[in-house]
C-alpha positions in Angstrom: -4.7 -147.1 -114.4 -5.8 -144.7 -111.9 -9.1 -142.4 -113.0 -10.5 -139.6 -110.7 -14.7 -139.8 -110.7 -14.6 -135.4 -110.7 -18.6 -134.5 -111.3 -21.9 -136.5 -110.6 -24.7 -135.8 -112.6 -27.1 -135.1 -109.7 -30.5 -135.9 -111.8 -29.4 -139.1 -113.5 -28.3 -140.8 -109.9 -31.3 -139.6 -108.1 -33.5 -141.3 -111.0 -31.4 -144.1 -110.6 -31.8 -144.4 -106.9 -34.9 -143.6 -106.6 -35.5 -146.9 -108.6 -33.4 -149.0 -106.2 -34.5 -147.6 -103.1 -38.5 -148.3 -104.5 -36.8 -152.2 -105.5 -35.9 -152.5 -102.4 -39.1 -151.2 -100.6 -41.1 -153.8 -102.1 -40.1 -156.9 -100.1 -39.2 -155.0 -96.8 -42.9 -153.9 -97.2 -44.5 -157.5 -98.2 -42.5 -158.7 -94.9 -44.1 -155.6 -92.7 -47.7 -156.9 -94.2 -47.0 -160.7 -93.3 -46.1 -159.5 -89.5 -48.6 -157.2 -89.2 -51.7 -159.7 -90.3 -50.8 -161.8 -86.8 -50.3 -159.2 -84.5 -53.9 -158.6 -82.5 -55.8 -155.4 -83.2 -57.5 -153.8 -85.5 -55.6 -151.2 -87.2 -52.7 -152.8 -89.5 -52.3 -150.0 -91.8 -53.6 -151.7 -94.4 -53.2 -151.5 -98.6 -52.2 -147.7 -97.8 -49.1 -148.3 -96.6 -47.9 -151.0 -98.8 -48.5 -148.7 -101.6 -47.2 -145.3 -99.3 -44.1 -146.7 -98.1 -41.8 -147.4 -101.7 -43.4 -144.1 -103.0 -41.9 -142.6 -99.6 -38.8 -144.2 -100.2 -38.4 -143.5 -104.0 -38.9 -139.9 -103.2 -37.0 -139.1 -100.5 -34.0 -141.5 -102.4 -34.6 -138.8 -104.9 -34.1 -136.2 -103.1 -31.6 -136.7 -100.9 -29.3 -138.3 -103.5 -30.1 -135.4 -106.0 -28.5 -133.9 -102.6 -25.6 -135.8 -102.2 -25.1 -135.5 -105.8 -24.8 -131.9 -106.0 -22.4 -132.0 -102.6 -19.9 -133.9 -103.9 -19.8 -132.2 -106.7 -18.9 -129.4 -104.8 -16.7 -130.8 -103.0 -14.8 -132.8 -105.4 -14.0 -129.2 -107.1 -12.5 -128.5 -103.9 -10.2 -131.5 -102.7 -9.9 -133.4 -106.3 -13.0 -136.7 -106.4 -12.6 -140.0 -105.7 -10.0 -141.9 -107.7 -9.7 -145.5 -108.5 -7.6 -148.2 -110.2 -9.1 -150.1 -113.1 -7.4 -151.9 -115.4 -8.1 -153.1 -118.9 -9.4 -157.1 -119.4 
């Protein structure tokens, strides 16, 4: 059965991603923090950044997929949306 994905709602995918891309922050940032502790010098960045960089992440996910929401929207008014097959199990 094909289906056609015609509108995004822009605010519940950018809350949505904003969550993953803050999941997904966490260990990139935990693995920057282990690296960082044996490289020589004094200025590691700290606590700051592991707490900076997944709010960075989440809001800029935010934004630019409240973004991309909106542009496909748009543009699936124009040239029809995505379709797909599924099929009943």
């Amino acid at each position: 059965m094909k289906k056609t994905i015609t509108s995004i709602d822009p605010l519940s995918a950018a809350k949505v991603m904003a969550l993953l891309y803050f999941i997904i922050s966490i260990p990139l940032v935990l693995i920057m923090a282990v690296v960082s502790m044996f490289t020589p010098g004094e200025n590691h960045g700290g606590i700051a950044m592991i707490i900076i960089i997944p709010i960075f992440y989440a809001v800029f996910g935010f934004i630019f997929t409240l973004i991309g929401a909106w542009l496909y929207n748009v543009i699936a008014r124009m040239v029809g949306g995505i379709q797909y097959t599924s099929e009943e199990v």
